[in-house]
C-alpha positions as CSV (number, residue, x, y, z in Angstrom):
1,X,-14.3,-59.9,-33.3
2,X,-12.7,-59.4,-29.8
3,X,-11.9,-56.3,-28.3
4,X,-8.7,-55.3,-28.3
5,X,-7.0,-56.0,-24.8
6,X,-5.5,-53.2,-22.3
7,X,-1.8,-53.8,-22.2
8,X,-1.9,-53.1,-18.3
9,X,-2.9,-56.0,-15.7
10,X,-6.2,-56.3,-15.2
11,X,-7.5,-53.7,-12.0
12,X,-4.0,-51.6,-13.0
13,X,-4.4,-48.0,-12.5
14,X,-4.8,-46.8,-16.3
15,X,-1.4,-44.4,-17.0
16,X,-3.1,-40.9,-18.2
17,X,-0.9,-38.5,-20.3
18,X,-0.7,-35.4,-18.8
19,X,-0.5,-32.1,-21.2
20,X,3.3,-30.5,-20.6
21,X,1.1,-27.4,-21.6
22,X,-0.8,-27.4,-18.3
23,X,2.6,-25.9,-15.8
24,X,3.1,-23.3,-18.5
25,X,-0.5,-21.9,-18.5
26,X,-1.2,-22.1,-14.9
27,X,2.5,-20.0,-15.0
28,X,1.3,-17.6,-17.0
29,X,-2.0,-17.0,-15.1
30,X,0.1,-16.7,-12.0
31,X,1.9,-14.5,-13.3
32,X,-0.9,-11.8,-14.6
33,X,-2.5,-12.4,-10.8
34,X,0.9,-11.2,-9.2
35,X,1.1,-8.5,-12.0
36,X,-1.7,-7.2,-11.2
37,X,-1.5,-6.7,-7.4
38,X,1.9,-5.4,-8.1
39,X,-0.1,-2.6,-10.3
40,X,-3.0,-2.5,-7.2
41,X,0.5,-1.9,-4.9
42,X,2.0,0.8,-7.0
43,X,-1.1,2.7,-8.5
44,X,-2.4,6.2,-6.7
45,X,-5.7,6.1,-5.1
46,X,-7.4,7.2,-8.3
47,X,-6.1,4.3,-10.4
48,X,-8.0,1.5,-11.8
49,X,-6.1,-2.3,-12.4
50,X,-7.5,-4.2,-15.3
51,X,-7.1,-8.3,-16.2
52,X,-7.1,-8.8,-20.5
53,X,-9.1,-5.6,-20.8
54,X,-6.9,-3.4,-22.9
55,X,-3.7,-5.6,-22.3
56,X,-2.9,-8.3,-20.0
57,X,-2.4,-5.9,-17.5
58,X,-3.4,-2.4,-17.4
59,X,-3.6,0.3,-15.6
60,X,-6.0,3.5,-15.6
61,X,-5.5,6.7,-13.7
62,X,-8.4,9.6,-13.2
63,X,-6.3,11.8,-15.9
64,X,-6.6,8.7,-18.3
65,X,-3.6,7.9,-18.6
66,X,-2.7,4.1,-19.2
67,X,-0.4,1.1,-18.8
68,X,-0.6,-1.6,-20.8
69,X,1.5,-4.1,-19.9
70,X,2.2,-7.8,-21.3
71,X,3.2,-10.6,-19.2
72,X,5.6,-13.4,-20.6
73,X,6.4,-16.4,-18.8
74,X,8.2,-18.8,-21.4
75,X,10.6,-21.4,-19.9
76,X,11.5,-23.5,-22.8
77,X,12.5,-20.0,-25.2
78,X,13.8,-16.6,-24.5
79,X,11.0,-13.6,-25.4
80,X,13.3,-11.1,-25.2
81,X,15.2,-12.8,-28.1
82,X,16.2,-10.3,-30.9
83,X,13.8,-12.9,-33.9
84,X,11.5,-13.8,-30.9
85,X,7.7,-14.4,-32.6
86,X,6.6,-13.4,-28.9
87,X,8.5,-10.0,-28.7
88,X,7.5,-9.1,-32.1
89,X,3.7,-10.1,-32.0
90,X,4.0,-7.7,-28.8
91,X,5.6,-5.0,-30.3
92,X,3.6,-5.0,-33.7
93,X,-0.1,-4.9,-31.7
94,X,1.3,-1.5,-29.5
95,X,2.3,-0.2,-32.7
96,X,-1.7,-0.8,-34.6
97,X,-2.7,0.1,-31.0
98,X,-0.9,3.4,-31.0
99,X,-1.9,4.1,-34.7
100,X,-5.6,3.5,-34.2
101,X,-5.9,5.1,-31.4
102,X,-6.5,2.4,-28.3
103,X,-3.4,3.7,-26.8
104,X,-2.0,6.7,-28.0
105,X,1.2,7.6,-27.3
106,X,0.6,11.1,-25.9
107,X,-1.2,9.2,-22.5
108,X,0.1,5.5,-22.8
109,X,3.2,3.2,-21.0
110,X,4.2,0.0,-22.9
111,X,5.6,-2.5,-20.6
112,X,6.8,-6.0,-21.6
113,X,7.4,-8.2,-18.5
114,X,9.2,-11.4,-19.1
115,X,11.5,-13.8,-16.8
116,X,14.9,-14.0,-18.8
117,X,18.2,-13.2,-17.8
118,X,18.9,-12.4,-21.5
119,X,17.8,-9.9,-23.5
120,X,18.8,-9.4,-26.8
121,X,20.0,-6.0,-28.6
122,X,16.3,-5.3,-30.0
123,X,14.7,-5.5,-26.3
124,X,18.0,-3.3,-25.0
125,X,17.9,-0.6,-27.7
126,X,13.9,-0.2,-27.4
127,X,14.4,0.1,-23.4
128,X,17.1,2.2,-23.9
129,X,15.4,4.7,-26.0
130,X,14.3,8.1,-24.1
131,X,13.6,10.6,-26.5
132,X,13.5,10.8,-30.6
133,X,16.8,10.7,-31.4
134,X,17.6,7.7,-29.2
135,X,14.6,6.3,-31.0
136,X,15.8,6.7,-34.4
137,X,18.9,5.6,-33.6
138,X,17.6,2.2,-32.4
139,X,15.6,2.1,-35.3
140,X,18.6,2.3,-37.4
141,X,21.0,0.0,-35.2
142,X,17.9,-2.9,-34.9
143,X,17.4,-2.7,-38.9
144,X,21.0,-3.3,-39.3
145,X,21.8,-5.8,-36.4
146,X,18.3,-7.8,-38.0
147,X,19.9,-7.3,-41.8
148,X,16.3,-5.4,-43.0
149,X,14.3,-6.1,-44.8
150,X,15.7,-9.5,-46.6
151,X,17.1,-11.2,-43.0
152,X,14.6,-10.2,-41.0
153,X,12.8,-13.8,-40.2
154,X,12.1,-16.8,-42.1
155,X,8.2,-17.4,-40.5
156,X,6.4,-15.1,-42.6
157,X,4.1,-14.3,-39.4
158,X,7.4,-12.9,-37.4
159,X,8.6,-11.1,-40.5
160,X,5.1,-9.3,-40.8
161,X,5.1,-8.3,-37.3
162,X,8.6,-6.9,-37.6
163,X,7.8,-5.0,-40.4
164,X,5.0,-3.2,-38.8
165,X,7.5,-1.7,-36.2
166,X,10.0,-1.4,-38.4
167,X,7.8,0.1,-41.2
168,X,6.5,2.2,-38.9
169,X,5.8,6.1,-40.0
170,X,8.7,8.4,-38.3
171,X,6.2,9.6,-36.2
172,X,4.5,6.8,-35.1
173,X,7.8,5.6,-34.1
174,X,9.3,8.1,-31.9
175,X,6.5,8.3,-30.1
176,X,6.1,5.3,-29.4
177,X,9.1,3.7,-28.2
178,X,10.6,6.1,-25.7
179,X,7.5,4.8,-23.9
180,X,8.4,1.2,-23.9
181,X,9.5,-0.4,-21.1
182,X,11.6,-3.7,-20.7
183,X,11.6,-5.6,-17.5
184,X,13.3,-8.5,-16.8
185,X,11.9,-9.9,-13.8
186,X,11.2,-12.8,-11.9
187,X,9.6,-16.2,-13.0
188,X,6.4,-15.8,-11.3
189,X,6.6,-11.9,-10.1
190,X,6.7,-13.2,-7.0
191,X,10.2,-11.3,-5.7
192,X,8.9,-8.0,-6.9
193,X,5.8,-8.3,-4.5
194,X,7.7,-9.5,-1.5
195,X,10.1,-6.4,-2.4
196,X,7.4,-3.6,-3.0
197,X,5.1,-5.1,0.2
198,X,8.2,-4.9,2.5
199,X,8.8,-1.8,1.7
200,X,5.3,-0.2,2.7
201,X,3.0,-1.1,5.5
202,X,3.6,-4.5,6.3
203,X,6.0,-5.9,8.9
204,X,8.5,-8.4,7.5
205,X,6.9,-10.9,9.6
206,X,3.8,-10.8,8.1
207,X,4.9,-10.0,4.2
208,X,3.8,-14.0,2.7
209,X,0.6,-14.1,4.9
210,X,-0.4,-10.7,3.4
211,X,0.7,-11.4,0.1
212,X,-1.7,-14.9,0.2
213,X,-5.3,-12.8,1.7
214,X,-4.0,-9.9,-1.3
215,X,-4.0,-12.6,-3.9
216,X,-7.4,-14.2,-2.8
217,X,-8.9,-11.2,-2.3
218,X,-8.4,-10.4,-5.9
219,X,-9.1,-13.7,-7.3
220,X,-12.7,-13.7,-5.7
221,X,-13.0,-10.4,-7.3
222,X,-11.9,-11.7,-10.6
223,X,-13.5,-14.4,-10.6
224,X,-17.2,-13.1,-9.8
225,X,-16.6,-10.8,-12.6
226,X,-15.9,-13.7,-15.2
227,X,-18.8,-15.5,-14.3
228,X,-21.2,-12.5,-14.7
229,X,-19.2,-12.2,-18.1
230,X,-18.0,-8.5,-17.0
231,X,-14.5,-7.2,-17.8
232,X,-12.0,-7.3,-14.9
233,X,-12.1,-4.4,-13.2
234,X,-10.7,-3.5,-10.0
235,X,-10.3,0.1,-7.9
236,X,-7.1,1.0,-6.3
237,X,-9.0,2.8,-3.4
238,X,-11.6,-0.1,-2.5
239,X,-8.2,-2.6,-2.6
240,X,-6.6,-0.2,-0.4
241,X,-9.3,-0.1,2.2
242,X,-9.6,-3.7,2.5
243,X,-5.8,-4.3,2.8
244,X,-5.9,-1.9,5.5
245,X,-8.4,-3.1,7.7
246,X,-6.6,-6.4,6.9
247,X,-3.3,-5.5,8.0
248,X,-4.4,-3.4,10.9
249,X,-6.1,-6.6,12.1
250,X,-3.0,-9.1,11.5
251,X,0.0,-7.3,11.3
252,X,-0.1,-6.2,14.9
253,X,4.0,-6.4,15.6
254,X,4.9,-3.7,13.8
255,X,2.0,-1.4,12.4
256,X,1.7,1.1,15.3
257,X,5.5,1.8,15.9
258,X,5.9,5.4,16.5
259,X,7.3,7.6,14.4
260,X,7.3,10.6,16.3
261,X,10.7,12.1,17.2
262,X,11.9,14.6,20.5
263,X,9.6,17.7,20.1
264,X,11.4,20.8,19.7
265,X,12.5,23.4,22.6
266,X,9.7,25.9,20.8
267,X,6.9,23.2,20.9
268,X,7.6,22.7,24.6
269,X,7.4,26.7,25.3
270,X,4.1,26.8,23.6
271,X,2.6,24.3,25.1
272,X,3.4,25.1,28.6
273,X,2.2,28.5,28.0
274,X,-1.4,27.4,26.5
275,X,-2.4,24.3,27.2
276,X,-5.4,23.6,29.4
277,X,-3.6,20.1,30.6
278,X,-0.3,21.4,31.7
279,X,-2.7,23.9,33.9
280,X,-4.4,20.6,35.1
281,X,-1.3,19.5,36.2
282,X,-0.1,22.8,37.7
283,X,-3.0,22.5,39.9
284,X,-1.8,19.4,41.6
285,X,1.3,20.9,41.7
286,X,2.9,18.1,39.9
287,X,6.8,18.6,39.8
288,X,8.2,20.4,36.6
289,X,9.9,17.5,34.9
290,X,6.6,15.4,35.4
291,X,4.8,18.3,33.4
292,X,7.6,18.7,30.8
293,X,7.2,14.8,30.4
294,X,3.2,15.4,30.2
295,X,4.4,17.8,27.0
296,X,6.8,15.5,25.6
297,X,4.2,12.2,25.8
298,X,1.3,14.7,24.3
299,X,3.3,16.0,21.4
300,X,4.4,12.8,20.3
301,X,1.2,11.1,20.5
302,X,-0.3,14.2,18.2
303,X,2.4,13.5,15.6
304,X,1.8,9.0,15.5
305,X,-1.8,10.0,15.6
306,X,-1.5,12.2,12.1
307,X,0.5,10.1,10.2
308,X,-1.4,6.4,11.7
309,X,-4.5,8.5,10.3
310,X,-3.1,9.6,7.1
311,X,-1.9,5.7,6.1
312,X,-4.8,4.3,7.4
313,X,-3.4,2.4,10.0
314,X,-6.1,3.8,12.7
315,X,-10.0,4.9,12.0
316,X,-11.8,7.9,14.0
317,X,-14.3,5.0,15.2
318,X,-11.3,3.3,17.2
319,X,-10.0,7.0,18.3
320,X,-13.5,7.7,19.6
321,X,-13.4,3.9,21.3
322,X,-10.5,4.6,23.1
323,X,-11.7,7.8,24.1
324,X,-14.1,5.9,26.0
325,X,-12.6,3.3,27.6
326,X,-9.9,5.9,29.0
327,X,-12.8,8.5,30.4
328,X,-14.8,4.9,31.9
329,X,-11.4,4.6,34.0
330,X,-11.0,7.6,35.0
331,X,-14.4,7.5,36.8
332,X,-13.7,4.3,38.1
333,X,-10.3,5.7,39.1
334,X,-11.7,8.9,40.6
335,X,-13.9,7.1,42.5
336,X,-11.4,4.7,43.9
337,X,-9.3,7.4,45.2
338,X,-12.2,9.8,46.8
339,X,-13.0,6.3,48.8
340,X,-9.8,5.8,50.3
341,X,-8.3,8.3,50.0
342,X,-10.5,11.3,51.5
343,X,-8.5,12.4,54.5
344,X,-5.5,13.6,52.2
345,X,-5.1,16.8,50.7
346,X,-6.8,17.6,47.5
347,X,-3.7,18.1,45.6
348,X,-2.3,14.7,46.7
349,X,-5.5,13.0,46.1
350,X,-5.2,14.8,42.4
351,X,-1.5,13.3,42.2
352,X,-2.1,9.4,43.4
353,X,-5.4,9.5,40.7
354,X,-3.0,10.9,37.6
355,X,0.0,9.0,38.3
356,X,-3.3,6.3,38.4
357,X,-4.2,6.9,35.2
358,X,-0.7,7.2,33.4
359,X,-0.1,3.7,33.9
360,X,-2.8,2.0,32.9
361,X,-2.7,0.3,29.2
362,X,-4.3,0.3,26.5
363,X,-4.6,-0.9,23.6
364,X,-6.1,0.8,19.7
365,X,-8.5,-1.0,17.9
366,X,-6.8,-4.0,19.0
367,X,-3.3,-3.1,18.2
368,X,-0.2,-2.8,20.6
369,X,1.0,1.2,20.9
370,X,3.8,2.7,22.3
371,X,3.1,3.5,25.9
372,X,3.2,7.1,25.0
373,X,0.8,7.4,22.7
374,X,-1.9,6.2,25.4
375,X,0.0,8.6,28.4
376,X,-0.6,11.4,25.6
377,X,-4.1,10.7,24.9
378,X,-4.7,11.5,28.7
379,X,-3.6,14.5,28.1
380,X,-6.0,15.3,25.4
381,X,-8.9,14.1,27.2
382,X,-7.1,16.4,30.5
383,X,-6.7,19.2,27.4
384,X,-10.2,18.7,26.6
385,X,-11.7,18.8,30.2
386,X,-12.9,15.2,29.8
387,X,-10.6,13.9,32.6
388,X,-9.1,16.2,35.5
389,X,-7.0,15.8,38.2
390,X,-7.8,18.1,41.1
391,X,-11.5,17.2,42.7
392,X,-12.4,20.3,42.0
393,X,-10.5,20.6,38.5
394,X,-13.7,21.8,36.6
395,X,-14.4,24.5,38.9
396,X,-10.9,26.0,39.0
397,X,-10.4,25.9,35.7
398,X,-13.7,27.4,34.8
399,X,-12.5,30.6,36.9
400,X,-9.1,30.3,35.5
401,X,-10.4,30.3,31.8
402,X,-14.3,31.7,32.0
403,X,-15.7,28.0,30.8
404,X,-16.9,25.6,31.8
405,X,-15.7,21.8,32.1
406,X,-15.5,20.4,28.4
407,X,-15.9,23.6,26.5
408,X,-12.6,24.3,24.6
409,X,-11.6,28.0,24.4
410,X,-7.5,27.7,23.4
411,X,-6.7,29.3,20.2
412,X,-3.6,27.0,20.1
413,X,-5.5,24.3,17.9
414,X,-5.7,20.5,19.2
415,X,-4.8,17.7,17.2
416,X,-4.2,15.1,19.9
417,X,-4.5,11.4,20.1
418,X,-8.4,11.5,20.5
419,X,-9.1,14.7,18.5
């Protein structure tokens, strides 16, 4: 017998039917990825993000307190819909969870996540619900607006899952749903993380770039784990350092923009009256606005250095580096000016190498700063006895304080640039 023939030419690409599940799975995998670096984003430093561990999402703090959240990304049906089979299945397994213990009440978030516009009543009165009378009140109003128990669902799968929640001991109940969460968000969680990076350490410039290397980054992660057939674990702190040195490395418009404001009248005072670099500069007899610029440039550049240190932006490595490239051209500097300079007076010879010095540029571990963050970490070196002015800067102010070059003596503490 002969084989059946193709109906297509002969050569003619065959036509393969493509699944119409494929788009909404790949969906909902995108959106657990983007749910999950919103959770790295948010969490403290303590915090540990989990993929289909405990819930889609979750989220562990060192207290052990959790977040379990569930991601829904139907198009064709709405999940938030008051007979959904997806809201309910949802609802019914935090409800065993919370009963058997998995996730107690006491230490546990709920979160549904779902792209819809629409929620119905159910979803609104659960969100809604803050404490235990607003939770018995929902109860009451849901059971009514779903006509329980006889109108609750015709799909004997839905209806079961409804009366678990709605069946639900008193107790069980009102702890539980004050700690449900509805969000309606967008399709792929993709607004929320342009929102929430924006709004931390990245420059708007750089927010989709740094959103792509965050979502890699974790998929490599992720993906290692799989294969090794390990659950999907992933630290807040160890994300956190690597986003860092990321950013500090790419986001170079807008990372190191100072933050420091005009120091105060009292600052100035206290400065002038202890610090070893406005002596430095009182031994060139440098003019008194230069010097109370000297205090102004120094006291800002302690204040970016603090809080660049505190977020991460800067490492004492690249502190340390910059320390070094300043004192290399300061010798090179000094030098320069003892060579052609050696007929004029010390003091003016101590003037031409610190104005010198003050405008050179620099930059931090790569990275653009304001220019006086680098005129400020002069004066630490100068504050330090690293760097001095005068030829003779070590010797007078070894009399003047009773140490000797390098050897710090103030009791007003330093916390400069390079400190």
């Amino acid at each position: 017998m002969a084989k059946n023939r193709s109906s297509a030419s002969p050569g003619a690409p065959r036509r393969v039917r493509r699944s119409s599940s494929v788009p909404g799975t790949y969906r909902g995998f995108s959106l657990q990825a983007n749910r999950f670096l919103f959770h790295l984003m948010q969490a403290d430093l303590d915090s540990t993000v989990s993929l289909e561990a405990f819930e889609d999402v979750g989220v562990q703090n060192s207290s052990g307190s959790r977040t379990a959240e569930q991601n829904k990304s139907f198009l064709t049906s709405n999940p938030l819909a008051d007979r959904s089979a997806q809201l309910w299945k949802t609802l019914a397994n935090w409800f065993r969870l919370a009963s058997d213990g998995t996730l107690p009440p006491a230490n546990s978030k709920y979160v549904l996540y779902a792209h819809t516009t629409a929620p119905g009543q159910v979803a609104r009165l659960l969100n809604d619900a803050i404490d235990d009378a607003s939770a018995l009140a929902a109860l009451s109003s849901i059971r009514a607006h779903l006509r329980y128990p006889d109108g609750l669902s015709d799909s004997t799968s839905v209806r079961d899952d409804m009366l678990t929640v709605l069946n639900a001991p008193p107790g069980v109940f009102v702890a539980v749903t004050p700690r449900i969460s509805i969000i309606c968000g967008s399709l792929a969680g993709v607004d929320e993380l342009k929102s929430l990076f924006t709004s931390q350490i990245i420059g708007p410039e750089s927010v989709d770039e740094t959103i792509q290397w965050s979502q890699g980054w974790i998929k490599e992660r992720i993906d290692k784990q799989i294969s090794q057939n390990q659950p999907c674990y992933i630290t807040k702190r160890e994300f956190h350092d690597a986003l860092i040195t990321y950013v500090r490395h790419h986001d170079r418009i807008s990372i190191l923009k100072s933050i420091a404001g005009t120091p105060d009248h009292t600052e100035v005072q206290l400065e002038l009256a202890f610090r070893k670099y406005v002596r430095q500069l009182q031994c060139i007899a440098l003019d008194e606005d230069s010097i109370l610029s000297a205090v102004n440039d120094y006291l800002r550049a302690v204040v970016d250095r603090t809080r660049w240190s505190e977020e991460g932006h800067i490492s004492s490595n690249a502190l340390d580096a910059l320390a070094d490239e300043l004192v290399a051209t300061w010798r090179n500097k000094t030098r320069r000016v003892a060579l052609t300079h050696a007929t004029l007076p010390e003091e003016h010879r101590g003037q031409l190498l610190y104005t010198d010095c003050i405008e050179h540029s620099a930059s931090l571990d790569g990275l653009s700063t304001p220019p006086h963050f680098i005129r400020g970490s002069w004066q630490v070196l100068s504050d330090d006895l690293a760097v001095g002015w005068h030829p003779r800067y070590s010797e007078i102010l070894t009399v003047a304080t009773g140490v000797s070059a390098g050897t710090s003596v103030d009791t007003h503490q330093s916390q400069g640039p390079n400190s």
